[in-house]
C-alpha positions in Angstrom: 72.3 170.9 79.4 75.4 168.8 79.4 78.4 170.5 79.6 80.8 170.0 76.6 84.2 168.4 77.5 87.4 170.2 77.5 89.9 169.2 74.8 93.2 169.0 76.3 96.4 170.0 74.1 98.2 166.7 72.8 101.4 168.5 73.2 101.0 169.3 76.9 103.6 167.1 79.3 101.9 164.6 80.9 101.7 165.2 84.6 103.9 163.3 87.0 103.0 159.3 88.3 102.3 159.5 92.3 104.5 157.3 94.4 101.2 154.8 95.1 101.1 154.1 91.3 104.9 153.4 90.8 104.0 151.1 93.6 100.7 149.5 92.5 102.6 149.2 89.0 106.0 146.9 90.6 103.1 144.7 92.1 100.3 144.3 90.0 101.2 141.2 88.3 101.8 139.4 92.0 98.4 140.3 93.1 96.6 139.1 89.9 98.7 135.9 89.7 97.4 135.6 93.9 93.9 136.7 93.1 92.6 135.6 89.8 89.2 136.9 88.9 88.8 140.1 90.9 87.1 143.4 89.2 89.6 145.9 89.0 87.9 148.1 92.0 88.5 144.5 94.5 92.2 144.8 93.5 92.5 148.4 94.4 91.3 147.8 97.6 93.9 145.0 98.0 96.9 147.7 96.2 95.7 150.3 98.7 95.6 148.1 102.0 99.0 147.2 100.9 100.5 150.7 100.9 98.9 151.8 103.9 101.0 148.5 105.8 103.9 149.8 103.9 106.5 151.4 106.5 107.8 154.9 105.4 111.5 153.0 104.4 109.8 150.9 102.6 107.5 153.5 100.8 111.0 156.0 99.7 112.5 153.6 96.8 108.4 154.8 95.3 108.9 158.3 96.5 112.2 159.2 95.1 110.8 158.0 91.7 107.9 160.5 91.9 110.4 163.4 93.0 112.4 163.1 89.6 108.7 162.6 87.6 107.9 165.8 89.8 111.1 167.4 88.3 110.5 165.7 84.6 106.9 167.1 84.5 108.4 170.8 85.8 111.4 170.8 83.5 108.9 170.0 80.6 106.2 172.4 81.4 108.5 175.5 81.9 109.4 174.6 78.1 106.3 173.9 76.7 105.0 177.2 78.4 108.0 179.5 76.6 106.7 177.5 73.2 103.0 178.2 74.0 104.2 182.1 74.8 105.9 182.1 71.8 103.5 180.7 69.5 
């Protein structure tokens, strides 16, 4: 028997971006423009090689943009969880 999938609620915050996809997102173009005609699973191998190279300085600009998403995606759930109370 297959299992029926869960419907989500469209009103529920979306949960916060990691630092590795703020990251893969500032250089996606550059890689595609270096490696033209890779699948999309040969370019995250290249994203994630990069990030691992990536020294922890270097890797904070990417972290302190997930820490406020982090704080976004609380601040929004504690209200969508009163409304949902509520309701």
């Amino acid at each position: 028997k297959k299992k029926k999938k869960k419907v989500s609620d469209p009103t529920k915050p979306k949960r916060p971006t990691t630092a590795f996809f703020y990251y893969v997102a500032s250089i996606r173009a550059k890689v595609k423009d270096d490696n033209p005609g890779l699948s999309v699973g040969e370019m995250s191998k290249i994203h994630s090689a990069m990030w691992g190279k990536l020294s922890d300085k270097e890797k904070e600009p990417f972290e302190v943009m997930n820490t406020k998403d982090k704080e976004r995606y609380k601040n929004e759930m504690d209200v969508w969880k009163e409304k949902e109370n509520k309701d």
